[in-house]
PDB file of N, CA, C and O in Angstrom:
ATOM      1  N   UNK A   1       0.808  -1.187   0.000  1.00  0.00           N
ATOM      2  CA  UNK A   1       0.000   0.000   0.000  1.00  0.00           C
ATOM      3  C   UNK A   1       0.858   1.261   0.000  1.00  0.00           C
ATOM      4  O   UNK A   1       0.443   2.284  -0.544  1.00  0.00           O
ATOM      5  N   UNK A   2       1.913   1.212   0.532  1.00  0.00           N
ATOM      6  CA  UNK A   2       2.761   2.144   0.790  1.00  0.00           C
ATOM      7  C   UNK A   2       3.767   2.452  -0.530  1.00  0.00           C
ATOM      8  O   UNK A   2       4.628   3.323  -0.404  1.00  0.00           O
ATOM      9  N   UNK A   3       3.680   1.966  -1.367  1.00  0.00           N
ATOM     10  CA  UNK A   3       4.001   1.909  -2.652  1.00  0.00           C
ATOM     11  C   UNK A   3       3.024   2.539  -3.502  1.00  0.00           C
ATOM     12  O   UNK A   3       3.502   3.322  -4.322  1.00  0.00           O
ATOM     13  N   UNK A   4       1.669   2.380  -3.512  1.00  0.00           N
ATOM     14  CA  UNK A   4       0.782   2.934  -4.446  1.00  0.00           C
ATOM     15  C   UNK A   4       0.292   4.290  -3.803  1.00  0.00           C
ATOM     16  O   UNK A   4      -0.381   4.952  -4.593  1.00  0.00           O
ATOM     17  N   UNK A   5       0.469   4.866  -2.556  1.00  0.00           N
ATOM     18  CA  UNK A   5       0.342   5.924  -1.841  1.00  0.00           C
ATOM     19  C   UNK A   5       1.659   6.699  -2.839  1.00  0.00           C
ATOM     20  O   UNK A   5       1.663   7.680  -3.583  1.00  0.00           O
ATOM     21  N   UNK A   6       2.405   5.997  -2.540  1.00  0.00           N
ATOM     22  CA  UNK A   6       3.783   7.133  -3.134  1.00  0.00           C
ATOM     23  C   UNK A   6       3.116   7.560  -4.418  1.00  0.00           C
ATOM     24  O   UNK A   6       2.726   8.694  -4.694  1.00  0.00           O
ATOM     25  N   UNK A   7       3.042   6.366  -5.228  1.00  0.00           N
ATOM     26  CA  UNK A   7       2.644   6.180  -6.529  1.00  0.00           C
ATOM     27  C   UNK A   7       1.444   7.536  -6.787  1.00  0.00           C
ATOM     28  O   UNK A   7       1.181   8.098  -7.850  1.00  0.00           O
ATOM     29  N   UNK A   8       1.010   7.728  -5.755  1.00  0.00           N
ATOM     30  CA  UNK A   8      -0.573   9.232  -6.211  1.00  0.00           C
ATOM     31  C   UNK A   8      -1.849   7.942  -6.301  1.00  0.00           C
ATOM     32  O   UNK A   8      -2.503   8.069  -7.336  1.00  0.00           O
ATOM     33  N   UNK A   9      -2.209   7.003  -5.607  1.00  0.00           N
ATOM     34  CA  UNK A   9      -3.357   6.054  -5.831  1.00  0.00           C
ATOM     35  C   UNK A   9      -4.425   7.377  -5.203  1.00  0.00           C
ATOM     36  O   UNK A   9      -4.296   8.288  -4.385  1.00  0.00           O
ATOM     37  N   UNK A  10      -5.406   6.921  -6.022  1.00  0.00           N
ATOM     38  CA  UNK A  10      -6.693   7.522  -5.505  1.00  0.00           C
ATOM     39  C   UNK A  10      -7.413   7.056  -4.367  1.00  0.00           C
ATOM     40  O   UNK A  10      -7.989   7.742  -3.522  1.00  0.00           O
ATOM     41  N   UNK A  11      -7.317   5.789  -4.437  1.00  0.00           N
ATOM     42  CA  UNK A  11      -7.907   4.716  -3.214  1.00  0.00           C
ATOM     43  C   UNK A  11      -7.359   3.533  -2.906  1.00  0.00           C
ATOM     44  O   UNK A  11      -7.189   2.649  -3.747  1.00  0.00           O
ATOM     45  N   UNK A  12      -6.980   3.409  -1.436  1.00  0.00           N
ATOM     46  CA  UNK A  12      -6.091   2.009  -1.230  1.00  0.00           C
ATOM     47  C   UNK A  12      -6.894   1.238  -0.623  1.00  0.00           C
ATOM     48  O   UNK A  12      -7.196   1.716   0.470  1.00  0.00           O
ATOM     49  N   UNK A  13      -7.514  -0.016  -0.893  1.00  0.00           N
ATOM     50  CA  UNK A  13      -7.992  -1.346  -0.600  1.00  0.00           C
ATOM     51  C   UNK A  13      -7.788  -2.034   0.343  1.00  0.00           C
ATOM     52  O   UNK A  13      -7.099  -3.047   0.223  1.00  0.00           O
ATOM     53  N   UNK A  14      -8.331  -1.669   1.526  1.00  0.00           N
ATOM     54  CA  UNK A  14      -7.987  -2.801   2.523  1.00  0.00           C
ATOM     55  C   UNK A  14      -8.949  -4.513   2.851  1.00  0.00           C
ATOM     56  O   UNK A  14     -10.077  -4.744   3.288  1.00  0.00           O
ATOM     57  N   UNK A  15      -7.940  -5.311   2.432  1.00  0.00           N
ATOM     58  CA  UNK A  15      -8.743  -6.307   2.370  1.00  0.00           C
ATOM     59  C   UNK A  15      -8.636  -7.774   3.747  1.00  0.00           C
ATOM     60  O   UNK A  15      -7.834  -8.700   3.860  1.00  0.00           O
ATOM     61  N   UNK A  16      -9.873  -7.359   4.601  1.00  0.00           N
ATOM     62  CA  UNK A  16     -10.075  -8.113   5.678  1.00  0.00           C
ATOM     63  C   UNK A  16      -9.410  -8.037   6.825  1.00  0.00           C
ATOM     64  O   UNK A  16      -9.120  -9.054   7.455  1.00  0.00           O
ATOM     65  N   UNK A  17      -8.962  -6.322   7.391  1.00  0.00           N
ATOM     66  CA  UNK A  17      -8.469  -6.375   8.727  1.00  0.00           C
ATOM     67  C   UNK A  17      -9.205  -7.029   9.652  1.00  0.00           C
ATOM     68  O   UNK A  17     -10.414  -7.024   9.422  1.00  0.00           O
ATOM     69  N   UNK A  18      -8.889  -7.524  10.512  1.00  0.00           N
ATOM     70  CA  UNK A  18      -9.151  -8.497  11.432  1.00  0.00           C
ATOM     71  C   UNK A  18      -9.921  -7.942  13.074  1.00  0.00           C
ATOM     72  O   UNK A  18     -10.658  -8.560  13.843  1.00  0.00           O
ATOM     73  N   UNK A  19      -9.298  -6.384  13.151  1.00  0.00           N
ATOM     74  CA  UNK A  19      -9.820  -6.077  14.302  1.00  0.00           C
ATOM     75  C   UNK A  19      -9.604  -4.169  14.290  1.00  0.00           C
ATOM     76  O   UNK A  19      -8.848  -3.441  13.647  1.00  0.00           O
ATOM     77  N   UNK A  20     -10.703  -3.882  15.360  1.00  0.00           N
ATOM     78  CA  UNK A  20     -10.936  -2.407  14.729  1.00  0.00           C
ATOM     79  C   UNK A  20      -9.799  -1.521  15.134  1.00  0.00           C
ATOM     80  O   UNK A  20      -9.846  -0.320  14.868  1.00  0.00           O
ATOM     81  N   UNK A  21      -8.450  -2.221  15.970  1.00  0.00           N
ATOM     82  CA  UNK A  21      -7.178  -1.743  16.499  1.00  0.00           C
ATOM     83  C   UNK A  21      -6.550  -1.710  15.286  1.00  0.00           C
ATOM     84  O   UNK A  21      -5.759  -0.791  15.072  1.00  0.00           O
ATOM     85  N   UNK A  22      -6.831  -2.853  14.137  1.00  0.00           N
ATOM     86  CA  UNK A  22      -6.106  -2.957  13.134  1.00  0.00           C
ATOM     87  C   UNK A  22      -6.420  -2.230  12.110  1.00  0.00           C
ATOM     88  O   UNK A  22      -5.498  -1.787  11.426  1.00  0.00           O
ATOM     89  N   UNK A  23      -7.628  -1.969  11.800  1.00  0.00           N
ATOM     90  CA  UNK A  23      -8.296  -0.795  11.183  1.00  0.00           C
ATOM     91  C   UNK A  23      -7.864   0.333  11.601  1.00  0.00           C
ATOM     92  O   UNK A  23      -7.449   1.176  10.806  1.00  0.00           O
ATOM     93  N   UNK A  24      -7.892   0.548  13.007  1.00  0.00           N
ATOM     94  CA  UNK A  24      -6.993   2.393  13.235  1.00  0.00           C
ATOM     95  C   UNK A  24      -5.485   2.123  12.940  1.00  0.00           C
ATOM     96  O   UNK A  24      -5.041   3.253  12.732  1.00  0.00           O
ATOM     97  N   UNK A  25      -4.785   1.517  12.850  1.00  0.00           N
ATOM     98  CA  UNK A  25      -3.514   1.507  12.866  1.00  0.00           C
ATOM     99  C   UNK A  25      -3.250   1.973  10.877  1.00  0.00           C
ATOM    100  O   UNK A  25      -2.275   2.457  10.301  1.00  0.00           O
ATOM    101  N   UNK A  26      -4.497   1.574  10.406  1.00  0.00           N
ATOM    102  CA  UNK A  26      -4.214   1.417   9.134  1.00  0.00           C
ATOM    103  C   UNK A  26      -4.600   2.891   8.682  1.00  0.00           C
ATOM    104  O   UNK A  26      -3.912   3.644   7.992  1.00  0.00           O
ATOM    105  N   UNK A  27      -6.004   3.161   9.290  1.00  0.00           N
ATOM    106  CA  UNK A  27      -6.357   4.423   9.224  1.00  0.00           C
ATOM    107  C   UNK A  27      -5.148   5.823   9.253  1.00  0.00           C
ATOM    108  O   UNK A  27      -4.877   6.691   8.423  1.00  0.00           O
ATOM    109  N   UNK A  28      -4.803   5.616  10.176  1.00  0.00           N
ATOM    110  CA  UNK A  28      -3.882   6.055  10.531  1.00  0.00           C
ATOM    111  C   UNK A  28      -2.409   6.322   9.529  1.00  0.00           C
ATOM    112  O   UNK A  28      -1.833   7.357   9.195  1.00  0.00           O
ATOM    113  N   UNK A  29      -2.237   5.399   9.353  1.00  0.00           N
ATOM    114  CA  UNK A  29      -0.658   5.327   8.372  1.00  0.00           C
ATOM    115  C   UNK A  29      -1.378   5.648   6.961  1.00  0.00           C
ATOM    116  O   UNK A  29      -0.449   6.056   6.264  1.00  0.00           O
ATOM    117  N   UNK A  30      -2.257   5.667   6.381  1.00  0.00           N
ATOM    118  CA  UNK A  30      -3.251   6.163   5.304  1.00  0.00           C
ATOM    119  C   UNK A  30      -4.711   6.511   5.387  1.00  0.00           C
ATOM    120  O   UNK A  30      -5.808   6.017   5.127  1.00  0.00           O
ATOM    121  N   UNK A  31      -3.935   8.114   6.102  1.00  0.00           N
ATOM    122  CA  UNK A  31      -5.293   8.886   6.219  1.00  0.00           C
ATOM    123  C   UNK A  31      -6.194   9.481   5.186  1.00  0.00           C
ATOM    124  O   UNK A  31      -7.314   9.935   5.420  1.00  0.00           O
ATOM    125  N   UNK A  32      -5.528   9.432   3.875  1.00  0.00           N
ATOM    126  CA  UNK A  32      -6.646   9.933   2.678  1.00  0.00           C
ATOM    127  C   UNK A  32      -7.043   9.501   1.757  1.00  0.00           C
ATOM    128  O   UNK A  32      -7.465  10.143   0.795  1.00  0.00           O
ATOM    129  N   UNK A  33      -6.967   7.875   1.906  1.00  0.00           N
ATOM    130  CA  UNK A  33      -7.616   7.123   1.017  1.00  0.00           C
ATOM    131  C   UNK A  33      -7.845   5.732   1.187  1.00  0.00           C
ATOM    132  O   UNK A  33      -7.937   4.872   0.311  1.00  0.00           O
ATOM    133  N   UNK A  34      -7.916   5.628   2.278  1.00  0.00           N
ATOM    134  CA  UNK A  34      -7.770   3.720   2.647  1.00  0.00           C
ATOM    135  C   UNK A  34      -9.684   3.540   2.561  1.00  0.00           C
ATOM    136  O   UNK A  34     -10.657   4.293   2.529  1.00  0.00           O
ATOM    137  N   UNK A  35      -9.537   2.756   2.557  1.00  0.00           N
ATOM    138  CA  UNK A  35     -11.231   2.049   2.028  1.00  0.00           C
ATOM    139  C   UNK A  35     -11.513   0.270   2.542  1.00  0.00           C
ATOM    140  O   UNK A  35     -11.008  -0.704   1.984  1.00  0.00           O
ATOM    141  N   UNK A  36     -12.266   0.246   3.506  1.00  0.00           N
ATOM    142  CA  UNK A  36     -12.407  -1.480   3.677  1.00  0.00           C
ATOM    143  C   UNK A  36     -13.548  -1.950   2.754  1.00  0.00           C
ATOM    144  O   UNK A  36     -13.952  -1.369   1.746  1.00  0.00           O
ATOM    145  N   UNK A  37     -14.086  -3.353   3.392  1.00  0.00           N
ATOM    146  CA  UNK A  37     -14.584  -4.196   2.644  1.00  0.00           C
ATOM    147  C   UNK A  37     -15.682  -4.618   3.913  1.00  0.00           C
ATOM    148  O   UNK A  37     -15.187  -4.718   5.036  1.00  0.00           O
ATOM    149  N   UNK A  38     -16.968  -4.833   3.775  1.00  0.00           N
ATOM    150  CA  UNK A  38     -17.782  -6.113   4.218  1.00  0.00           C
ATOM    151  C   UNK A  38     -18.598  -6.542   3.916  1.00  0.00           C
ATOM    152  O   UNK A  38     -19.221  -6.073   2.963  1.00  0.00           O
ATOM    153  N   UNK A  39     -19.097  -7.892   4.718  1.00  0.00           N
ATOM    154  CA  UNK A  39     -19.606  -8.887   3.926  1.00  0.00           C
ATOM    155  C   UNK A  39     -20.059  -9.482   4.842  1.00  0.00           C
ATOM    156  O   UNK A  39     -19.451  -9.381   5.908  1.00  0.00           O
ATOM    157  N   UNK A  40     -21.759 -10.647   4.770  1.00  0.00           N
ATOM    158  CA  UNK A  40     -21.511 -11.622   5.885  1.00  0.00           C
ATOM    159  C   UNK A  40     -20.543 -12.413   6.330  1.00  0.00           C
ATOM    160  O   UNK A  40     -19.650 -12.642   5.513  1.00  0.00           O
ATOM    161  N   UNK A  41     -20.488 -12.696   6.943  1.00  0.00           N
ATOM    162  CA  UNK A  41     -19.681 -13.915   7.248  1.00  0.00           C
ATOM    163  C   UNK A  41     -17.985 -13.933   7.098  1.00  0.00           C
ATOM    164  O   UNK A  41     -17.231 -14.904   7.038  1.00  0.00           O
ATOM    165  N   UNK A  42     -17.582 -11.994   7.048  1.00  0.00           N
ATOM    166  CA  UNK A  42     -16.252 -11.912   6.894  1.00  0.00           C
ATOM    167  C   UNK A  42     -15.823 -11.726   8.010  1.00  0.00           C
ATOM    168  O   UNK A  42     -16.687 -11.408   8.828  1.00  0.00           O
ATOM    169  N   UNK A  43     -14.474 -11.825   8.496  1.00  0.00           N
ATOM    170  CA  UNK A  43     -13.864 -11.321   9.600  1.00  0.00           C
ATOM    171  C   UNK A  43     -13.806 -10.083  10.237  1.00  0.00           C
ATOM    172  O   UNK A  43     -13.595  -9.880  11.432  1.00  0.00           O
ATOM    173  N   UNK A  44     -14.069  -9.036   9.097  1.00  0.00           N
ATOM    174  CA  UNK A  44     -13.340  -7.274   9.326  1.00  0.00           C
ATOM    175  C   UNK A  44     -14.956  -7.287  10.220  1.00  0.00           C
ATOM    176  O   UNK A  44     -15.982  -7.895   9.915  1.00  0.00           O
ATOM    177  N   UNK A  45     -14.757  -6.604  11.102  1.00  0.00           N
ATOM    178  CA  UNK A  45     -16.067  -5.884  12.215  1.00  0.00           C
ATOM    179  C   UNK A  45     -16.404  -5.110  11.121  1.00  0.00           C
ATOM    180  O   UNK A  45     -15.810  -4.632  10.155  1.00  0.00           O
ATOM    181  N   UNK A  46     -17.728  -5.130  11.630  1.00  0.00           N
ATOM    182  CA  UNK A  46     -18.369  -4.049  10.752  1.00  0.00           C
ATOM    183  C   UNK A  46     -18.906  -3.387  11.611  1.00  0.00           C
ATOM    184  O   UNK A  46     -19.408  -3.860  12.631  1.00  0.00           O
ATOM    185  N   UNK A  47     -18.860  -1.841  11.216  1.00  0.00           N
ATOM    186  CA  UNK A  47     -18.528  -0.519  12.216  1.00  0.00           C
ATOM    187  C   UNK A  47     -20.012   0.009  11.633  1.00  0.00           C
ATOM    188  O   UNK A  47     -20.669  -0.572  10.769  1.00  0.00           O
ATOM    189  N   UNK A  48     -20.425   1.417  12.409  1.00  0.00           N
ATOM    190  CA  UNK A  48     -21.308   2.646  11.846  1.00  0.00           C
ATOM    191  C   UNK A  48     -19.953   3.228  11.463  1.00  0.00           C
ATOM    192  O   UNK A  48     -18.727   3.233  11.573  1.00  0.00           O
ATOM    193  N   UNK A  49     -21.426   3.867  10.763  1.00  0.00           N
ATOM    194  CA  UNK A  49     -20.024   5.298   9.676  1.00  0.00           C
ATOM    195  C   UNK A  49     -19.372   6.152  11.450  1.00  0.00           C
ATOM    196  O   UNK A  49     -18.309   6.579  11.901  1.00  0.00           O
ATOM    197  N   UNK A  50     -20.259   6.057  11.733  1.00  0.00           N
ATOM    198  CA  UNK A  50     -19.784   7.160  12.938  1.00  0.00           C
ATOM    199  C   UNK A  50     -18.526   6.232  13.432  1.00  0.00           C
ATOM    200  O   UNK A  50     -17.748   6.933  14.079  1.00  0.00           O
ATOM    201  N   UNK A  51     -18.149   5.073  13.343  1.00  0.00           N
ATOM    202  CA  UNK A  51     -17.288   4.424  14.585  1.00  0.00           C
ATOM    203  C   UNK A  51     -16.216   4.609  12.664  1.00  0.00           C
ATOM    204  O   UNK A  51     -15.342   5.449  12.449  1.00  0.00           O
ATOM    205  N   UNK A  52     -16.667   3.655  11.757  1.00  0.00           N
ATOM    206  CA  UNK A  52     -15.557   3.636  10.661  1.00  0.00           C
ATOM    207  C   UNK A  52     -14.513   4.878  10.453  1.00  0.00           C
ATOM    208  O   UNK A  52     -13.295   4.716  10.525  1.00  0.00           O
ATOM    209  N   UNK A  53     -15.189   6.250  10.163  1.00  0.00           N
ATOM    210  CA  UNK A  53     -14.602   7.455  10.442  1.00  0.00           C
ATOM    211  C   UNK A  53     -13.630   7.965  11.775  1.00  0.00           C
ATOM    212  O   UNK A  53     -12.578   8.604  11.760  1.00  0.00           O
ATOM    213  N   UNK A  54     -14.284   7.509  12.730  1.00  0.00           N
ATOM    214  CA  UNK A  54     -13.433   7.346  13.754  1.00  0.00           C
ATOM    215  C   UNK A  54     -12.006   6.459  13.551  1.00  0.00           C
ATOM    216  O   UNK A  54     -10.913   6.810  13.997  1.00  0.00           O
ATOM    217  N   UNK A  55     -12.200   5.550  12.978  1.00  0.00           N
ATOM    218  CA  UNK A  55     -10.281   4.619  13.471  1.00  0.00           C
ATOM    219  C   UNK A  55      -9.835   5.400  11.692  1.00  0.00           C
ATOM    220  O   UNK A  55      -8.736   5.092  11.230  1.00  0.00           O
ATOM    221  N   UNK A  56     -10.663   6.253  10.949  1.00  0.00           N
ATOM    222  CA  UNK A  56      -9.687   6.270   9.972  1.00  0.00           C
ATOM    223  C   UNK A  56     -10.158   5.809   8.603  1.00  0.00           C
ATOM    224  O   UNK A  56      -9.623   6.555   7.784  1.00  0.00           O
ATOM    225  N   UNK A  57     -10.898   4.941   8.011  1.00  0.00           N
ATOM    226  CA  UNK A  57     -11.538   4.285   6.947  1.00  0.00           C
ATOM    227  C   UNK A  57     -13.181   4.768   7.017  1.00  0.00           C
ATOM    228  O   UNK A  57     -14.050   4.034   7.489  1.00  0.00           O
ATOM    229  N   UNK A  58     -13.413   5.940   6.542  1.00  0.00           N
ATOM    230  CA  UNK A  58     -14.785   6.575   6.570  1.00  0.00           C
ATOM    231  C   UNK A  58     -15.149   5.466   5.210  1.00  0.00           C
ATOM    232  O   UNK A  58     -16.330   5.120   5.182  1.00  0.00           O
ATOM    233  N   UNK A  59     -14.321   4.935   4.188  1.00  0.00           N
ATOM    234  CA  UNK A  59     -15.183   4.376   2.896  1.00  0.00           C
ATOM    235  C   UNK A  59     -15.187   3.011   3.279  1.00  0.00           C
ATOM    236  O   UNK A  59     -14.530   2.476   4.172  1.00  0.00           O
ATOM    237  N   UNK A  60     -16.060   2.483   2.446  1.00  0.00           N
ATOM    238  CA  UNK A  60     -16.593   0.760   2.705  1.00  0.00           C
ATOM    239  C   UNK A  60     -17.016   0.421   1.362  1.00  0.00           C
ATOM    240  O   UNK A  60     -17.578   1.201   0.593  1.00  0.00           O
ATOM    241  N   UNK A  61     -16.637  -1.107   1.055  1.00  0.00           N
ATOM    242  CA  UNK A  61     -17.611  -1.212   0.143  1.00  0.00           C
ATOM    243  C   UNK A  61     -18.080  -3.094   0.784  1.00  0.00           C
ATOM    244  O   UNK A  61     -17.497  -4.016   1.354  1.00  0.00           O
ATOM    245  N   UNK A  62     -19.589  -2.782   0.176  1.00  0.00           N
ATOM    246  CA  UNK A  62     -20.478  -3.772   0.630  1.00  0.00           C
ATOM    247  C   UNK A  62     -21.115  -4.976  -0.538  1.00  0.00           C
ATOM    248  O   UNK A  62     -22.165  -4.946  -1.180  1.00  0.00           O
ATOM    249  N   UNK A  63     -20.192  -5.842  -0.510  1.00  0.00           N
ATOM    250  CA  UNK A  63     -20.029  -6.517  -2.037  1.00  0.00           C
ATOM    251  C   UNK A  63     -21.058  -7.520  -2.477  1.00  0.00           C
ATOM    252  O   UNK A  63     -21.345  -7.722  -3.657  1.00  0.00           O
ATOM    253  N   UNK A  64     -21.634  -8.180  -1.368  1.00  0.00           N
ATOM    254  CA  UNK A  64     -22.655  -9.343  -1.236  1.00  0.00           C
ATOM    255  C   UNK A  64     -24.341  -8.230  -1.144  1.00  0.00           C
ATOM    256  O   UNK A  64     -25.472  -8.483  -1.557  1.00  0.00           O
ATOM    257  N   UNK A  65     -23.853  -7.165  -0.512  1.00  0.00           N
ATOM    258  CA  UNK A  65     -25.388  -6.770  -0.545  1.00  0.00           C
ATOM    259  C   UNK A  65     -26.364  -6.681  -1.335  1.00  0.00           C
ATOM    260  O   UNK A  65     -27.474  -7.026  -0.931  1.00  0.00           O
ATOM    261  N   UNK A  66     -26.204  -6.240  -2.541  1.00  0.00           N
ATOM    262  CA  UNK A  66     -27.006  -6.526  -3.539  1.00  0.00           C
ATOM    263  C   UNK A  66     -27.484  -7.536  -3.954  1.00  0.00           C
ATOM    264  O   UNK A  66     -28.480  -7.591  -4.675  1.00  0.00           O
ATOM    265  N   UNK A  67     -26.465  -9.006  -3.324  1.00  0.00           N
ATOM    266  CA  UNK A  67     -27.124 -10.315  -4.135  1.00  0.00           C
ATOM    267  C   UNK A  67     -28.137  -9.952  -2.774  1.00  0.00           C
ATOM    268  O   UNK A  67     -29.366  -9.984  -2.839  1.00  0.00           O
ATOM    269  N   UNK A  68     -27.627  -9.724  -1.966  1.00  0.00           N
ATOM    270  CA  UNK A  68     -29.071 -10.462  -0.761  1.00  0.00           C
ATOM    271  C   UNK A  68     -30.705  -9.529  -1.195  1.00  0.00           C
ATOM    272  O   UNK A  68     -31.856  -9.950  -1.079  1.00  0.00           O
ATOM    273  N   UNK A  69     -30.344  -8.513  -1.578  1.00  0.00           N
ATOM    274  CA  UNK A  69     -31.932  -7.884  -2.170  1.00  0.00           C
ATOM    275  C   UNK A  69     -32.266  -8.421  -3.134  1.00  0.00           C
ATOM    276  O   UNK A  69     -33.466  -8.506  -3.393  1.00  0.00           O
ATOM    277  N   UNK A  70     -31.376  -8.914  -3.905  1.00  0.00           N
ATOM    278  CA  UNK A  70     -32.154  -9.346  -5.501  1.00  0.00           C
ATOM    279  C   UNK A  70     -33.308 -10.752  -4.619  1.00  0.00           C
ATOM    280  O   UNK A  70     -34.523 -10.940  -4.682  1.00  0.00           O
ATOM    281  N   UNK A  71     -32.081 -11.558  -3.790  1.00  0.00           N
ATOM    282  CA  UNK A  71     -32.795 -12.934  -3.408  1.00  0.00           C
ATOM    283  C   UNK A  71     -34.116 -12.389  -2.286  1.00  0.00           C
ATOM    284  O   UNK A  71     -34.134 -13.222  -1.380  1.00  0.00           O
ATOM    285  N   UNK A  72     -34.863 -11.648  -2.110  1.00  0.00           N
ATOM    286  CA  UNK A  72     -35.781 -11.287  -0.921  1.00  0.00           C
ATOM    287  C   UNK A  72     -36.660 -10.150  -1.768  1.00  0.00           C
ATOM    288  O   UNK A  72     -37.334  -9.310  -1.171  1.00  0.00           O
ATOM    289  N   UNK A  73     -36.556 -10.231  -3.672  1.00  0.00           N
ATOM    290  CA  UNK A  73     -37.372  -9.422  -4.036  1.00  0.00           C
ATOM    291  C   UNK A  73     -38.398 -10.711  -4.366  1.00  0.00           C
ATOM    292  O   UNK A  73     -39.524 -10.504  -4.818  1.00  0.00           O
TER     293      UNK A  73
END
């Protein structure tokens, strides 16, 4: 990550921190563009925007959600 930061990335990908200490630590060392991931049944906690913004990763993306509305239309 610290390579594509140098590089000028627009958004760095964090895929499946494990705990929300590990999420601020990350937050932290890439404060203007880090971005997580969730999902059921993944490891990364899943935060409110209010707590995500807090350790540092205000963006998310939510990859399974859409299948689960299509299946409950």
């Amino acid at each position: 990550m610290e390579a594509y930061a140098k590089a000028g990335a627009d958004v760095l990908f964090i895929e499946s921190p494990e705990s929300e200490a590990e999420m601020a630590r990350i937050g932290k060392a890439f404060r203007s563009a880090a971005g997580r991931q969730h999902g059921a049944g993944r490891r990364t906690p899943v935060l409110t925007p209010a707590g995500a913004t807090g350790v540092g990763l205000p963006h998310a993306l939510f990859p399974i959600n859409g299948l689960w509305l299509r299946r409950w239309r």
